[in-house]
N, C-alpha and C positions, 0 to 999 in steps of 0.2 A: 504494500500500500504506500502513494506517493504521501510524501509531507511537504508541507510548505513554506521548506529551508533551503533557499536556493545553493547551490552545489557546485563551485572549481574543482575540477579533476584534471594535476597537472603532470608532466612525466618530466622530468632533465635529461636530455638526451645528447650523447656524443658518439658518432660511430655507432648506431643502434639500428642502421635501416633495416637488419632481419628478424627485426623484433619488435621494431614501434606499431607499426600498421595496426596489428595484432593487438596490442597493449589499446590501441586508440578506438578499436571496432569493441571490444571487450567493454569499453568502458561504454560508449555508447551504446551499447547493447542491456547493462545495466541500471546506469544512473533513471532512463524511465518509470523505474519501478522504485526510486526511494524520494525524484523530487521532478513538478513539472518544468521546473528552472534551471537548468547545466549549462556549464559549457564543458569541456575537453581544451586544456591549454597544453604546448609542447616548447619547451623552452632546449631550441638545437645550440649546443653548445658550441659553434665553429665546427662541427664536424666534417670530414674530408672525404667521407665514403657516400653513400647516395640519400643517405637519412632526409638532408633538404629535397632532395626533388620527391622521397615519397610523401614528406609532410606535406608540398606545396599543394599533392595531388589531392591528398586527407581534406584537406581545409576547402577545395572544390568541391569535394564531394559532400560539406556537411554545413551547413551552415554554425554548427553547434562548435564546431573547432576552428580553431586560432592558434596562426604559430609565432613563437620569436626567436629571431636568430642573432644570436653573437658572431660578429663575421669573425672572431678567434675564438682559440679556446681559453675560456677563463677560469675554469677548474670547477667544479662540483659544487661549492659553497656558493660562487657565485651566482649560476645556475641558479641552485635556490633563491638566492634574494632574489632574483630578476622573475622567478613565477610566482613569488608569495608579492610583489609589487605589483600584477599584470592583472594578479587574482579578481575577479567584480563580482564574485557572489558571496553570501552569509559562510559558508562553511567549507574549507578549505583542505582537501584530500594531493596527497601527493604520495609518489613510489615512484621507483627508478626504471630507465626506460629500455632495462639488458633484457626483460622478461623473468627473473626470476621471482618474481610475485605474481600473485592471480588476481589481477584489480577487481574481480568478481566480488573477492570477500571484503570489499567495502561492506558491504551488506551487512555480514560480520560486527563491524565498527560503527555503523550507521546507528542502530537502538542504542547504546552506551551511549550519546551523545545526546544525555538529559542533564535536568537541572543545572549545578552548579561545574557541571564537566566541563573543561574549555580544550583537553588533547583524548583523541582515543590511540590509544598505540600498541602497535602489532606486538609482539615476543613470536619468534622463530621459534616453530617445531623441526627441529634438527637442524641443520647447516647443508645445504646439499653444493658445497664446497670440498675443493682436496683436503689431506688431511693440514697441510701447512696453513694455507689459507684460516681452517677452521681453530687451526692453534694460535694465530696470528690476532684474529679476531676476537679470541675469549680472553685473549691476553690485553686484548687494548678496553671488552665490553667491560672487565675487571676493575682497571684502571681508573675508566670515565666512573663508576658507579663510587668508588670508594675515595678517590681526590675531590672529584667533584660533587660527591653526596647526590647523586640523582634517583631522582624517588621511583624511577621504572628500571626492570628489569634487563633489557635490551636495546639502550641505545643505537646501536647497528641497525637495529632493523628498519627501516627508509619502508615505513606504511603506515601514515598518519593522516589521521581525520582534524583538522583543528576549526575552531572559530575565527574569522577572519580578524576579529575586533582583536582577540587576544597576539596575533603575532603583529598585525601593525604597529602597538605599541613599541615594538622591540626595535634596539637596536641593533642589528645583526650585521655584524663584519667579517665575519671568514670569509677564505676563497674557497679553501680548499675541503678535505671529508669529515675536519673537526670541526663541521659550522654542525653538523646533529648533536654535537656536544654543547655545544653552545647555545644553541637551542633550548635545547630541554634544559637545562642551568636555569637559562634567563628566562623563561617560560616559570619554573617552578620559585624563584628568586620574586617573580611578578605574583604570585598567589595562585596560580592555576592550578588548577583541579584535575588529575590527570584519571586517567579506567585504561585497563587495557586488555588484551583479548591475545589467544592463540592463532597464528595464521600460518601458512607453509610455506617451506622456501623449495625451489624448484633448481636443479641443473642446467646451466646457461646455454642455450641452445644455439647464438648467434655470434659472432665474435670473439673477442676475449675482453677478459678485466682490466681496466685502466691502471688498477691501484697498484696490483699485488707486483712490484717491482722493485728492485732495491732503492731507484732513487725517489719513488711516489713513497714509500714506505719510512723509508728518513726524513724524509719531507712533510708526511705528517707526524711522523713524531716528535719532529720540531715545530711545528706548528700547537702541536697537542700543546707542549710543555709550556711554551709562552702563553697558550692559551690561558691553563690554568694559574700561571704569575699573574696574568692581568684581572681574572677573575675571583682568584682566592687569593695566594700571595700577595698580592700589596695589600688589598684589605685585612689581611693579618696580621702585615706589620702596621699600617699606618694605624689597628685598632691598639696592638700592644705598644703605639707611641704613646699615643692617647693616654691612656690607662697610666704610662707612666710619669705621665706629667701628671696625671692627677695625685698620683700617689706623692709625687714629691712637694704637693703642696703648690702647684698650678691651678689655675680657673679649672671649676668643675665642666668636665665637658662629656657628653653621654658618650657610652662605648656604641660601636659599633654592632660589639657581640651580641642588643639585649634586640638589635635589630635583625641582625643576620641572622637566617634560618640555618644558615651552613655554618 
């Protein structure tokens, strides 16, 4: 039964033409049945295989899709800001455009999105990744969860329903695959209400992986680490400044800590 929550459905797409089509007909094949108001957005990351001309064709054929293109590549994070900016309906659904999710199970995410809920978000049943890949990944979903305190289970997993109102607020600056990190931080830092649900991860059928390479892989993990300096680290120091100027008999000045959830 449709509701009357109008619906962005967007994909990030690089190098994806044997997989988007599919990811874009799926969705349109769906969204009818959860609202009478979608669109399907595709944000082509500069990519250099034929993804632009199958999108150009998509957008012909549907009046409900819309693409945008980065004449370069700008990395994954930025992707995201540029379809969470493009987005014009109430409720905001996005997953990545390799095809290893089922945009079907919006469906899935769609009911959890009552009351004071502002993300619904996917957790992987299994990793249908090599085995490196998937040790790679636990090792970093580990990380995000217990530096950054994040209240979901899964960070990695790129299949989220949000409120449109609640990500505008934000200010979001990654480029690169620590902007899901960032996210959900500043997301749950802003009072957001998160639910979240089982979905399946599937074997990449078309291309290969952008990430898993040595120099993408150092690359976010410096990315990662400065993330969480700017996000947790200085606000630990500048709060234990604070604190000790008060101790020494400085102007009372409130901590940080009584504010910060994290």
């Amino acid at each position: 039964m449709s509701s009357n929550r109008s619906i962005t459905v967007f994909f990030p797409a690089f190098n994806d033409a044997g997989s988007i089509a599919s990811l874009v007909t799926d969705a349109l094949d769906v969204l009818p049945a959860l609202t009478d108001d979608f669109e399907v957005l595709v944000v082509n990351d500069g990519s250099t295989d034929a993804t632009s001309d199958v999108l150009e064709e998509l957008a012909r054929a549907s009046p409900h899709v819309r693409v945008v293109h980065h004449e370069r590549n700008r990395g994954y994070g930025a992707a995201l800001r540029t379809g969470f900016g493009h987005a014009r309906k109430e409720l905001v659904f996005y997953t990545d455009g390799d095809g290893q999710y089922d945009v079907r199970e919006l469906v899935a995410l769609h009911p959890l999105m009552t009351g004071a809920v502002g993300v619904v978000n996917g957790y992987k049943i299994g990793r249908s990744d090599a085995r490196a890949r998937k040790v790679i990944g636990g090792v970093y979903n580990r990380l995000a969860r217990v530096l950054f305190r994040l209240p979901i289970r899964d960070v990695d997993c790129d299949f989220r329903l949000m409120r449109r109102r609640v990500v505008e607020r934000l200010d979001l600056v990654s480029s690169s695959g620590v902007i899901c990190v960032e996210l959900v931080r500043k997301l749950h830092a802003s009072g957001c209400v998160f639910a979240e649900t089982p979905v399946r991860h599937y074997p990449r059928r078309h291309g290969r992986s952008q990430f898993f390479t040595f120099g993408r892989v150092a690359r976010t993990a410096f990315d990662f680490f400065v993330l969480w300096f700017r996000l947790v680290g200085l606000r630990r120091f500048d709060s234990g400044r604070r604190d000790q100027k008060s101790a020494a008999g400085g102007s009372p000045v409130a901590s940080d800590k009584a504010q910060d959830p994290f």
